[in-house]
N, C-alpha and C positions, 0 to 999 in steps of 0.2 A: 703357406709361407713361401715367399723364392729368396732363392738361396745362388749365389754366384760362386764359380769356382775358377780357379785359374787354368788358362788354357793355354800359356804361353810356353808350357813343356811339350804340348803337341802340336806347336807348330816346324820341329824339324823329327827327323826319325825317332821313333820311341824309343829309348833305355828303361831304365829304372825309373826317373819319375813321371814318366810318359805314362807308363805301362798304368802307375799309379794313379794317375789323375783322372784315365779316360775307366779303367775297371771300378774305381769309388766311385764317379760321377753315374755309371750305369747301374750300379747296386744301389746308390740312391735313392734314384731315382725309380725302382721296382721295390724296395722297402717301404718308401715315400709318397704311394700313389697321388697323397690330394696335396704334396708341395711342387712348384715347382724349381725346377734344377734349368743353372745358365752357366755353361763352359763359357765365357770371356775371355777376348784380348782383341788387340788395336789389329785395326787394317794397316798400319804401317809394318806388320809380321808378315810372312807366309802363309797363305790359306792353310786350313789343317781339314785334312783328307780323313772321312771317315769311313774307314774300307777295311775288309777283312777276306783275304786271299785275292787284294789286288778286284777286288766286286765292293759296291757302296753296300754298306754295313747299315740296316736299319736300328734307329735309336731308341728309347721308349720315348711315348708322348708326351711328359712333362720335361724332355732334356730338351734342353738346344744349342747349339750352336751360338753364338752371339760375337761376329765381326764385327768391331765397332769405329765405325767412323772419327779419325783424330783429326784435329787441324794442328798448326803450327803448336797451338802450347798442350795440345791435347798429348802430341806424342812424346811429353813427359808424362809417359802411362800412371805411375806407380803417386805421383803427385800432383798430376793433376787429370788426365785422363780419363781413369778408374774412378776416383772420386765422382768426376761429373756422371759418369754413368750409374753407379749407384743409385745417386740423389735421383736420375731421370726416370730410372725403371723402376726404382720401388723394391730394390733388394737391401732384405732384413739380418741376412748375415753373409761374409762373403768367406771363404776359405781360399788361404794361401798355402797350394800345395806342392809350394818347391820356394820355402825361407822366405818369401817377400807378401807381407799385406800393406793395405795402402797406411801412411803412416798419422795420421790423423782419421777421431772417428763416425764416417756417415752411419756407419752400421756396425752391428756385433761383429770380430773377427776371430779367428781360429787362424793357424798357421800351423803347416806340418815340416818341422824339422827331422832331415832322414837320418844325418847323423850329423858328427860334429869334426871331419877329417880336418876338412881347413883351419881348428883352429888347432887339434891334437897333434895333426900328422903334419903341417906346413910344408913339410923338406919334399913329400910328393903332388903336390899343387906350383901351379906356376904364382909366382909373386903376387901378379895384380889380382889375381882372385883371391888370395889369402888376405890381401890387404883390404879388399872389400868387403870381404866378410868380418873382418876382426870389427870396423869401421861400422857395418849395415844391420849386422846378424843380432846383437844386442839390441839394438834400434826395434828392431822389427817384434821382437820375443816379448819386449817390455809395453809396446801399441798393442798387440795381439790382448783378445778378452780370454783367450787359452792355446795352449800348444800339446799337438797330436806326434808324439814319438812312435818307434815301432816297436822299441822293445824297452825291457825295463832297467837295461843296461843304459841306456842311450836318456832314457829318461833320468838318472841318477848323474850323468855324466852332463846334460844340459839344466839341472838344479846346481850342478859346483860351480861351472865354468861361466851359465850366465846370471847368475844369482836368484833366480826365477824362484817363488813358492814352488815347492812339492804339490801343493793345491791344486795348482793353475797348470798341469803337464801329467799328459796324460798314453800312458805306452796300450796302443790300437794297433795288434798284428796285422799283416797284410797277408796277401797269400799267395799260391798261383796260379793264370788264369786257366779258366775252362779249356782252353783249347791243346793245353798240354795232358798226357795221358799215355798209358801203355800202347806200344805196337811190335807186331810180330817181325822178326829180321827182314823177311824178305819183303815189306810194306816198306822199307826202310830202302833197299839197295836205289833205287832209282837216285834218290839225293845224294848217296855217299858217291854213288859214281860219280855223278858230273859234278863233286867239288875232290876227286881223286883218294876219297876213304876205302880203307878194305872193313873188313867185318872185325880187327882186334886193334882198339883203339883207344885213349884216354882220350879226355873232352874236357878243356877248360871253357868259360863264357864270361865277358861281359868286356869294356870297353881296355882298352892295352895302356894301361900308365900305372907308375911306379906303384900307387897304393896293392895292385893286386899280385902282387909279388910273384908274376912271370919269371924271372931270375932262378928263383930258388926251383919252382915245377921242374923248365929247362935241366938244371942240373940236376935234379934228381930223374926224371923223364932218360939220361944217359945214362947214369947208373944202373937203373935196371933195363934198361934196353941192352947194353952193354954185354952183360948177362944172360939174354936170352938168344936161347940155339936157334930158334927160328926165324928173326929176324923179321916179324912184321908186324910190331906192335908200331903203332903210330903216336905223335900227340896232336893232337886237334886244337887250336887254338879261335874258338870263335867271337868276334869282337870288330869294333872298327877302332884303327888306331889314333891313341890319344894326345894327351899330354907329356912329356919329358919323357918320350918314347924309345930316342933314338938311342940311347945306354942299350938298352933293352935289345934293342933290332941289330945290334953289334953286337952283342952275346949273338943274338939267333943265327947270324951268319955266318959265326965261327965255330959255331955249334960241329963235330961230327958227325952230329946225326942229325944233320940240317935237311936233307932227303925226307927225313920220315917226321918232321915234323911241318904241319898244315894249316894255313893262314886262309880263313874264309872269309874274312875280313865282315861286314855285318849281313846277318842271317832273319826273313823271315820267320813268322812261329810256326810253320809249315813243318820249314827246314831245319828249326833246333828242333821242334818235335821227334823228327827222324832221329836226328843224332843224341839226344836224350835217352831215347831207348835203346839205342844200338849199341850205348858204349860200354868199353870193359868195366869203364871207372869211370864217374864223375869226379875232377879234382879240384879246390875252391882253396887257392894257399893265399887268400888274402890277408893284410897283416892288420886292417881295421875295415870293418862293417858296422852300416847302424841293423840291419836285419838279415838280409843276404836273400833275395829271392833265386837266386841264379841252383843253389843246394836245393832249395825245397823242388821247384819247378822239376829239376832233374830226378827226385823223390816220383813226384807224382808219375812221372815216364817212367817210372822200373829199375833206375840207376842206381847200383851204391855212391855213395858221397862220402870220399875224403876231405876234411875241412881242417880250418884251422884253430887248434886251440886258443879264440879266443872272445869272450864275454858274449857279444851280439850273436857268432854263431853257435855256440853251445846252447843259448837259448832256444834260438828258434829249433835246428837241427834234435835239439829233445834227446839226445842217446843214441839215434839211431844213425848215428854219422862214427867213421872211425877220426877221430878227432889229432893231431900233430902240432910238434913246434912249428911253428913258422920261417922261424931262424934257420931251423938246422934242415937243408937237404937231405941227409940223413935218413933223419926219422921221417921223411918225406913219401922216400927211397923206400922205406921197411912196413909204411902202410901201404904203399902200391902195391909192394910184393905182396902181404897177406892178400891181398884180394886176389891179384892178374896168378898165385899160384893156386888158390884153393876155392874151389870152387864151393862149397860146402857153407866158407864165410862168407863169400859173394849171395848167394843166395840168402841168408839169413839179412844180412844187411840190404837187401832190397825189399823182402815183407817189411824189417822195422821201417824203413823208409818209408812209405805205402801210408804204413798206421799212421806213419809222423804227421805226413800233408795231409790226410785226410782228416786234422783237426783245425784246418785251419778255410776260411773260405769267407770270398769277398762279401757274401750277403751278412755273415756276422761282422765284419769289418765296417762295412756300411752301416749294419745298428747299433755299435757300439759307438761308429761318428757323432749317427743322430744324437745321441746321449751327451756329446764333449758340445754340440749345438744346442744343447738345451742349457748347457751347462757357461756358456760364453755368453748369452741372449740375457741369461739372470745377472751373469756379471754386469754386461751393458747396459741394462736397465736401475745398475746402482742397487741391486740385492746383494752386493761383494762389494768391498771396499777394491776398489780399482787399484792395483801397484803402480807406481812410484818410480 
């Protein structure tokens, strides 16, 4: 069988569903030896770099690459584009995985919706994307022959919100990748120096806009720094800055303890490696997630993980996260302290941690895919009455 996947999340630096697209597409395609796997998108994009420590990253043999030549009407990708390429190559199902499949059907489609912020959370999204989503995201969920959530929160929340069967949505954890892992402090120091870390640190990660409620860390982050005699607890803040930022970076500048809090702005997996393992605390006070790789990833490096009490991460995190309001600084404040004071909890919440990710990993991710593909191909072929 070949199978096309969207490649249009790796054509600028990977996040979240970067991360996602090129780890599924590689676990595929080593689950999948006699299908073949085709990462797609238009040459009217940015070439997409397939390299791992800055060195060309070999692929398995049945994945590829696939630049696609657009002309004038072609680089209306998504309608007419993709379509033509389809029908040319001979691809039997194609997976959209970041909200968008093509919207009529050459072939069986699947679509992975990560979560559902722009339509829950609006107030932290900029306008025109929430309105293209309210607009596209319906569209896309109802052409799809099935959709791939990550958790079973986010699947329950995209059956309310887009009317979708329970049938046709299906929650497939994701994980984190191989290259994250324990290491020893001083394997570490070289990175902390040259971004100005000491060895007693929190570590927040992922991109800087309102959803991930920097606001609340910050004021808690002075609370117990406040408090401490010694004076060198840090907050790490790694991320590149996003959307409806600037609130945000007006806090941090009036912060008084703007010295000791650190902007790395975005980070190879090298380099969160390092600081994964090094730090006092992992802190995740986001106030909506469809899964949260950023907790687990930190799990796998040895980190405790404070998160927020809220659906998508209590699932994934499993128990072994000291969990909080989101709301309240606070309680923020009072799970930092139990770790950065006792060491004893620290410790325990990093084996739970350990246990947690190690239930989770890209090659069961990729077989549980192939199953929601087998499960879209029977739709397509009119064994399921197709929705409406």
């Amino acid at each position: 069988m070949r199978i096309g996947l969207d490649g249009m999340p790796l054509t600028a630096l990977k996040t979240g569903v970067g991360h996602y697209t090129f780890e599924l597409a590689c676990a595929l395609a080593r689950v999948d030896p006699e299908s073949d796997f085709d990462i797609v998108y238009p040459a009217s994009s940015p070439p997409i770099a397939i390299t791992q420590h800055d060195k060309p990253l070999s692929l398995p043999a049945n994945l590829e690459v696939m630049r696609v030549r657009v002309g004038p009407l072609g680089r209306h990708w998504w309608s007419m584009g993709l379509p033509r390429y389809i029908r040319s190559s001979g691809i039997q199902l194609f997976h959209g995985t970041n909200y968008e499949v093509p919207p009529w059907g050459q072939c069986a489609t699947v679509l992975t919706i990560h979560d559902l912020s722009l339509l829950i959370h609006p107030e932290t999204h900029e306008k025109r994307r929430v309105s293209r989503s309210r607009r596209r995201l319906p569209i896309m969920a109802r052409a799809a022959n099935a959709v791939i959530v990550p958790t079973a929160s986010v699947r329950a929340e995209v059956c309310e919100h887009l009317r979708l069967s329970p049938e046709k949505v299906f929650a497939v954890p994701e994980a984190a990748r191989a290259c994250f892992r324990p290491m020893d402090l001083e394997a570490t120091e070289d990175v902390r120096q040259r971004l100005g870390i000491g060895a007693d640190f929190l570590l927040t990660v992922g991109t800087i806009e309102p959803r991930k409620n920097l606001r609340t860390l910050i004021s808690a982050f002075q609370e117990v720094a406040s408090r401490q005699s010694g004076l060198t607890l840090q907050l790490v803040i790694a991320g590149n800055r996003g959307w409806l930022s600037e609130p945000l970076f007006d806090v941090l500048e009036k912060s008084p303890m703007r010295k000791r809090i650190v902007l790395t702005g975005y980070l190879n997996d090298q380099e969160l490696c390092a600081l994964y393992a090094s730090c006092r605390a992992f802190v995740y006070p986001s106030i909506y997630e469809g899964f949260g790789l950023p907790p687990l990833e930190a799990m796998t490096c040895g980190a405790p993980v404070i998160t927020s009490r809220i659906p998508a991460l209590e699932e994934t995190t499993g128990g072994a996260a000291i969990l909080f309001n989101p709301s309240s600084d606070k309680d923020l404040a009072r799970s930092i302290s139990a770790i950065t004071e006792h060491e004893n909890a620290r410790e325990k919440l990093v084996a739970a941690g350990l246990r947690q990710a190690a239930k989770f990993s890209w090659g069961q991710t990729a077989q549980t895919t192939l199953g929601v593909y087998d499960e879209a191909l029977r739709r397509f072929r009119g064994e399921y009455r197709r929705e409406s």
